[in-house]
C-alpha positions in Angstrom: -33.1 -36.8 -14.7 -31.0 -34.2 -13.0 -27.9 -33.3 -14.5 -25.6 -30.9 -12.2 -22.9 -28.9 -13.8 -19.9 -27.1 -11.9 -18.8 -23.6 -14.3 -20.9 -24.4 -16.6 -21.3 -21.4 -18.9 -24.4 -20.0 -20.1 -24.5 -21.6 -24.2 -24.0 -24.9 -22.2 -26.5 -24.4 -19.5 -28.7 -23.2 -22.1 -28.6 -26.3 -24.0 -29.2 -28.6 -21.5 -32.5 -27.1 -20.1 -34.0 -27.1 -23.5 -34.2 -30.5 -23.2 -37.6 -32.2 -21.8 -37.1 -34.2 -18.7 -33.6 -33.1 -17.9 -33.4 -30.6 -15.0 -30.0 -28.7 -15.1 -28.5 -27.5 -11.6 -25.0 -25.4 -11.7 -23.1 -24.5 -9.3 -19.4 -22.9 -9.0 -17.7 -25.4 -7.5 -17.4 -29.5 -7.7 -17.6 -28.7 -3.9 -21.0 -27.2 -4.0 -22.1 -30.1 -6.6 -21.5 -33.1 -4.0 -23.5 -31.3 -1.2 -26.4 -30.9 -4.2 -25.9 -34.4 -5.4 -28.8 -37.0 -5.2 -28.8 -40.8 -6.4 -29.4 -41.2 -10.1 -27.9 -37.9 -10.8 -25.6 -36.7 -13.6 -22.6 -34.8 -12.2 -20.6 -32.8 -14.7 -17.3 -31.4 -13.6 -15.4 -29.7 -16.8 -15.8 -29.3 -20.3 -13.8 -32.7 -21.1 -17.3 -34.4 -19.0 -19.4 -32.1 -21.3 -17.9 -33.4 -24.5 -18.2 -37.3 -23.2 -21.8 -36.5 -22.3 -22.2 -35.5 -26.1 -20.4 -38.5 -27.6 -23.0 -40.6 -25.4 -26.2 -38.8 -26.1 -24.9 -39.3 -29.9 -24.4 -43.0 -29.9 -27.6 -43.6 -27.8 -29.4 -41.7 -30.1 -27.8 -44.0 -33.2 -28.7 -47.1 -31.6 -32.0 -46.0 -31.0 -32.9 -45.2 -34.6 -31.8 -48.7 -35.6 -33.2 -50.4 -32.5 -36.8 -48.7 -33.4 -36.9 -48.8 -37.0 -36.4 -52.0 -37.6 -39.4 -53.1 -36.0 -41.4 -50.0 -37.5 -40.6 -51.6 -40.9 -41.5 -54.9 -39.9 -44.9 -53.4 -38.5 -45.5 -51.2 -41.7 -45.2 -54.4 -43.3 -47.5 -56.3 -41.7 -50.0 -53.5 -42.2 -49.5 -53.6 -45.9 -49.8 -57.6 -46.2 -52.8 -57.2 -44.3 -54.2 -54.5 -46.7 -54.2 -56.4 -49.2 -57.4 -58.8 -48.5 -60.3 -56.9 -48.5 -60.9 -56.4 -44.8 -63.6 -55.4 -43.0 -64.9 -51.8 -42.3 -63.8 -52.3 -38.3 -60.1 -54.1 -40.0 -59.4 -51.4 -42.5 -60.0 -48.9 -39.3 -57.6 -50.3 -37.7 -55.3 -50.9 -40.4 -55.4 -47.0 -40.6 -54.9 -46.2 -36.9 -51.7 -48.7 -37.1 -50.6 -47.1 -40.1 -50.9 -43.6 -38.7 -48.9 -44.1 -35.3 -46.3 -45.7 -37.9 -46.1 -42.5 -39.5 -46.0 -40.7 -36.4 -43.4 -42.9 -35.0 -41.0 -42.7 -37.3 -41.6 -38.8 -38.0 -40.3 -38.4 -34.6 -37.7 -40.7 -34.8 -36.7 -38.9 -37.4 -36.9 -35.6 -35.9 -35.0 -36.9 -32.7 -32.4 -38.0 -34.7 -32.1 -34.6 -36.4 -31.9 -32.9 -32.9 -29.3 -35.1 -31.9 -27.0 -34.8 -34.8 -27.3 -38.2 -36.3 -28.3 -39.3 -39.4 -31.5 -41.8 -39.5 
């Protein structure tokens, strides 16, 4: 995703790039930002934009935590119900492998949540 920025200043420029898959473009005016523009970009004119752009990333980051770990909990149950007959050596290998990516999941969840200011 491209998202361009007219006076942007450096903290917020900053910001933005340090984030994977987003590829920030400034320019000085709103003038030079519609000749840059392409479909499915993010134009930002002011600081007011800036702050709404925020507010979004914020509640799309909230609804992501709930939207994914319900179904990580639901999973990691599974997993443990499944445990609990004695499976086979391929089964409990399995049950392992699920169990990790479950943990790995939801230690990134957790970690995008931190980054994004909301609380898991």
């Amino acid at each position: 995703m491209r998202i361009l920025i007219a006076d942007a200043d450096s903290s917020t420029r900053d910001a933005l790039q340090g984030v994977p898959g987003i590829e920030v473009v400034v320019a000085a005016t709103a003038a030079e930002l519609a000749a840059l523009a392409q479909p499915g970009d993010l134009t930002l004119v002011g600081a007011a934009q800036l702050a709404t752009l925020e507010e979004l990333r914020a509640r799309v980051a909230k609804a992501a935590g709930h939207d994914l770990r319900s179904p990580l909990h639901a999973i990691s149950m599974g997993v443990s119900l499944l445990a609990n007959d004695p499976p086979t050596p391929a089964q409990t290998d399995v049950l392992r492998r699920i169990d990790n990516a479950i943990d790995r999941i939801s230690d990134n969840l957790d970690k995008l949540c931190e980054l994004s200011g909301v609380s898991g």
